[in-house]
C-alpha positions in Angstrom: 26.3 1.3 14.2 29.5 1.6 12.6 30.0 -0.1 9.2 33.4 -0.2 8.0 34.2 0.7 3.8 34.3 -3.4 3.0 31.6 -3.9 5.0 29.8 -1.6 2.8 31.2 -2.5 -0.5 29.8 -6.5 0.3 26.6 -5.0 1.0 26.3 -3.5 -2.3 27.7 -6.6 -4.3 24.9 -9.0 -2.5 22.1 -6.3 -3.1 23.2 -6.2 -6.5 21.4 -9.3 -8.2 18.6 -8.3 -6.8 18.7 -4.3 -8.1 19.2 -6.4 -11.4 16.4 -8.2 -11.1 14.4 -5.7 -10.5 15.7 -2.9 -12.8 13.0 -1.1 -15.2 10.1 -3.4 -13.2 6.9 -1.8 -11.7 6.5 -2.1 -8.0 3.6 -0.7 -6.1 3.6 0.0 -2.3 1.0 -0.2 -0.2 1.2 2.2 2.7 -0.9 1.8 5.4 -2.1 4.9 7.5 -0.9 2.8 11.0 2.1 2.0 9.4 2.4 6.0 9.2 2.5 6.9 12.9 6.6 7.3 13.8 8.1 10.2 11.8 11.4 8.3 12.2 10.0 5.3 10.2 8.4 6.9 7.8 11.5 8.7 6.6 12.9 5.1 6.6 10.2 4.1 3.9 10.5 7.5 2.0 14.4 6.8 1.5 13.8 3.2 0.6 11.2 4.8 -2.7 13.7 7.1 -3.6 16.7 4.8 -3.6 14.8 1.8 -5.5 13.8 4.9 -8.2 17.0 6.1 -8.5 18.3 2.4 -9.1 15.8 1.6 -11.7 12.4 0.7 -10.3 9.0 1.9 -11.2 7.7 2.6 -7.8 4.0 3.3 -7.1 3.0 4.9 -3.9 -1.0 4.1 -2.5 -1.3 5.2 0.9 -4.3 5.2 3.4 -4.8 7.6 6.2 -7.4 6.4 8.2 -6.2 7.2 11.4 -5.7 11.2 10.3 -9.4 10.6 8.9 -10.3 9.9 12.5 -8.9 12.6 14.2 -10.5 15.3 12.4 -13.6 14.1 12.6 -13.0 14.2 16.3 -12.0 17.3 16.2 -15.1 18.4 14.4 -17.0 16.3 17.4 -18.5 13.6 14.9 -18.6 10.6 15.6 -16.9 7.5 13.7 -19.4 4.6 13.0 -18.4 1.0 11.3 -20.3 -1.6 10.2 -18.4 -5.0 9.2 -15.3 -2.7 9.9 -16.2 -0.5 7.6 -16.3 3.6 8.4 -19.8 4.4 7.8 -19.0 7.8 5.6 -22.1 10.1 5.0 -21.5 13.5 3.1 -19.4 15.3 5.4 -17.2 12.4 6.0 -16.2 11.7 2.6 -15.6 15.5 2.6 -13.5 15.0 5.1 -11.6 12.1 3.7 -10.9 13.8 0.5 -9.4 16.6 2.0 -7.2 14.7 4.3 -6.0 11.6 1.8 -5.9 14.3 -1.7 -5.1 16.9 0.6 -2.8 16.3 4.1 -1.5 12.9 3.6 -1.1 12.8 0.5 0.9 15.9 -0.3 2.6 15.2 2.5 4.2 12.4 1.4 5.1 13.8 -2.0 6.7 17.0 -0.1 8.9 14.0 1.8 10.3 12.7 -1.4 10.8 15.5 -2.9 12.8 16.8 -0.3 14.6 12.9 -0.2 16.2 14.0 -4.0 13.4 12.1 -5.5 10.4 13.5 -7.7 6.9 12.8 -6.6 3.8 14.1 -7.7 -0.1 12.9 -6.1 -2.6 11.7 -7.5 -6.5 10.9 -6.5 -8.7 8.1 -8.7 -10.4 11.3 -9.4 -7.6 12.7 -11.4 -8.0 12.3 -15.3 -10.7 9.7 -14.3 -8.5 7.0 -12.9 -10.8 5.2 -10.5 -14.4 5.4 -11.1 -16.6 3.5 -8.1 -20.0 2.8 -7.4 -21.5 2.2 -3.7 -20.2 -0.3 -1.7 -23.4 -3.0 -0.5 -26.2 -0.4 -0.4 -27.8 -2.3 1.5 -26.0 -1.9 4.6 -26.2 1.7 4.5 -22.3 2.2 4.4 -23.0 5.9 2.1 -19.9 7.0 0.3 -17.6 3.8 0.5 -16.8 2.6 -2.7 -15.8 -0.5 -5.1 -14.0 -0.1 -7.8 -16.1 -0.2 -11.0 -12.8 0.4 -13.5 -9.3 1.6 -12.9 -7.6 3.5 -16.1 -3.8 3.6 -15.6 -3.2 6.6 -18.0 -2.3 9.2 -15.2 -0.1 6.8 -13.6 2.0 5.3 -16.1 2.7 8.8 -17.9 4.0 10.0 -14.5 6.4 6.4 -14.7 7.6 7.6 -18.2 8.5 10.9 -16.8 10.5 9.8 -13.9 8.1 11.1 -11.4 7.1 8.7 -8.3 3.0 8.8 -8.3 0.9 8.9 -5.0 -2.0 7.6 -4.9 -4.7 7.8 -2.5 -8.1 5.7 -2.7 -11.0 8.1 -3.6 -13.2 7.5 -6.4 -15.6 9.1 -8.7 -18.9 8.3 -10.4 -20.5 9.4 -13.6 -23.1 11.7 -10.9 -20.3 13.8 -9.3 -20.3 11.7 -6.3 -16.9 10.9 -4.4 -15.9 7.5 -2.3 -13.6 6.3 -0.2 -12.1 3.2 -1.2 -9.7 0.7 0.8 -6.6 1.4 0.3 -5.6 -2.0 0.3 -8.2 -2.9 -2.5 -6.7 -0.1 -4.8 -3.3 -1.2 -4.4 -4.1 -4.5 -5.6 -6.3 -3.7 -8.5 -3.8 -1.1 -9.8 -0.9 -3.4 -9.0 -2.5 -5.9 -11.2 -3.7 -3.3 -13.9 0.2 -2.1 -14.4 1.1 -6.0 -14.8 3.4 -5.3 -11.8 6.0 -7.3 -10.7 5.3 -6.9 -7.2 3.2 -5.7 -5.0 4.3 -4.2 -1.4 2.3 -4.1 1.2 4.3 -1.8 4.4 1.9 -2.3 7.8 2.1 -2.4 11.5 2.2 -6.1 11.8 4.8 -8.6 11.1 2.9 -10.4 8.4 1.2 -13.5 8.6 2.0 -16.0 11.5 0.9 -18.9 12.6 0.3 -18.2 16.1 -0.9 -14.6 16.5 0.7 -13.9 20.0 3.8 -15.0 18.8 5.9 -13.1 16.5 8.4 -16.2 15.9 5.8 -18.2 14.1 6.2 -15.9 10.9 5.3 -17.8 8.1 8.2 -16.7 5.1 6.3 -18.0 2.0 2.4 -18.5 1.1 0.7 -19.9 -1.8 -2.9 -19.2 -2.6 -3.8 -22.4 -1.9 -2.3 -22.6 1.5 -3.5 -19.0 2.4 -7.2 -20.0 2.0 -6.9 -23.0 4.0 -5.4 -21.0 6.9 -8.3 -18.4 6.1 -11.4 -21.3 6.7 -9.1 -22.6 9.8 -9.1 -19.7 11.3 -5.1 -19.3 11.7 -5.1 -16.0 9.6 -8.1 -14.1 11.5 -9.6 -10.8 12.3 -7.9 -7.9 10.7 -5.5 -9.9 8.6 -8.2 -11.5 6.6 -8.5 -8.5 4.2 -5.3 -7.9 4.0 -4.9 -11.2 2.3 -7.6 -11.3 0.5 -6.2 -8.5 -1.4 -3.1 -10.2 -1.4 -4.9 -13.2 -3.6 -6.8 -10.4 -5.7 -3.3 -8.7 -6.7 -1.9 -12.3 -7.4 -5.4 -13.5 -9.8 -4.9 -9.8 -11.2 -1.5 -11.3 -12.5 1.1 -9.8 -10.1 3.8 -12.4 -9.7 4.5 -12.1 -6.0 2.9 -10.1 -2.7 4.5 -8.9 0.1 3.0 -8.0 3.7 5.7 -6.9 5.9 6.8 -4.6 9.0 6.8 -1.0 8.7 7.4 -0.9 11.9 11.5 -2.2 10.7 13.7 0.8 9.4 14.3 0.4 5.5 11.9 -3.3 5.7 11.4 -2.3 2.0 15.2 -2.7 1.2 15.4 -5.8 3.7 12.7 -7.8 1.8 13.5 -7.1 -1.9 17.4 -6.8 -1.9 18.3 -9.4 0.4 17.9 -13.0 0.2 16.3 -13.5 3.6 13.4 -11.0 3.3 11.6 -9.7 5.9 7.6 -10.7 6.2 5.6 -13.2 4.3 5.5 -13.4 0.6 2.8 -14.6 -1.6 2.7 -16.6 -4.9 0.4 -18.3 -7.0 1.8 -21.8 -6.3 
């Protein structure tokens, strides 16, 4: 597509208010692991982190990987149980998901940035004690998949100061050694809310919410947390979209000011939602 200089030039003087408003502000993104898939788009996202850095923004990386998680334990000819969607993750599992989200994914993505001009550097909730979890319902016999007991932002916010770009993936710790895999989704919000953020980003496969879920045109632009749980216990946000929500409404009670969920499946949908006036997927508020 061929943009000519003036084009260019109006581009920059419309994004600008919103580079202003936004300048010095923490922003955590949520990167989901099917959101991950195209090479081409993920380049897209990494270049929309590094530019909203270099302009000013505290950007916080949390990425999943469960789909990477997935393939090596086919590889390794386990099979992958779930219970309430859930992965069921005995010993070897969460082995297994700590090396690929500390390990593969993780640096991965910090490798990308770096090599974008930005400055990355990863982080686990293991690191300096960041994340410490107990055992998600026991009772259901999930093993290592873990709620957050207490998140401490120390590691994170020194690495703000310094200019770097944390990633974060979702394992946590307990005072016994053990490790556990937590929702990505769920860390994003708790941290997002712990660092008083201004917003927090979440980048998945889907367009964000709609009223009819066939039909991409039904997008619905703005939600409040009243109106979300209402379309919750009527059944118009359903199925896979329901926790994604939810933690929505947690970062929002956590004292975020506004939630995003939008396409990653859109080249630079990061830029399109936070430096135009349109956006891009569905925002949430409080009211």
């Amino acid at each position: 597509m061929n943009i000519s200089n003036a084009d260019r030039a109006q581009i920059l003087v419309k994004a600008l208010p919103h580079i202003q408003k936004y300048n010095g502000k923490t922003i955590v993104i949520k990167y989901g692991g099917n959101a991950m898939v195209s090479e081409e788009l993920q380049n897209a996202v990494i270049e929309d982190i590094c530019l909203m850095r270099q302009v000013g923004m505290n950007v916080v990386l949390v990425h999943g990987g469960g789909p990477d998680i997935s393939k090596t334990l086919k590889r390794l000819g386990k099979e992958t149980e779930f219970k309430n969607g859930l992965r069921v993750t005995d010993r070897e599992t969460v082995e297994v998901a700590q090396m690929i989200l500390a390990g593969k994914v993780g640096k991965n993505l910090v490798n990308l940035i770096n090599s974008k001009g930005g400055r990355a550097i990863g982080l686990c909730g293991i690191d300096g004690k960041m994340i410490e979890a107990r055992m998600k319902q026991p009772e259901l016999g999930l093993g290592y998949v873990g709620d957050i007991v207490a998140i401490r932002t120390q590691p994170v916010t020194d690495l703000l100061n310094c200019g770097y770009i944390p990633v974060v993936s979702g394992l946590g710790y307990d005072d016994e050694c053990n490790v556990y895999n937590i929702n990505a989704d769920t860390v994003a919000a708790e941290l997002a809310g712990k660092l008083e953020a201004e917003c927090l980003i979440s980048v998945t496969d889907e367009c964000g919410v709609l009223m009819d879920k066939d039909d991409p045109s039904t997008l619905i632009s703005h939600l409040s947390m009243r109106t979300a749980k209402r379309l919750i216990e009527e059944g118009v946000i359903a199925g896979g979209m329901i926790p994604k929500t939810e933690c929505c409404l947690e970062a929002l009670r956590a004292g975020v000011k506004k939630v995003f969920i939008i396409d990653g499946r859109v080249p630079h949908s990061i830029l399109m939602e936070l430096l135009t006036d349109e956006g891009l997927g569905t925002m949430f508020t409080k009211n």
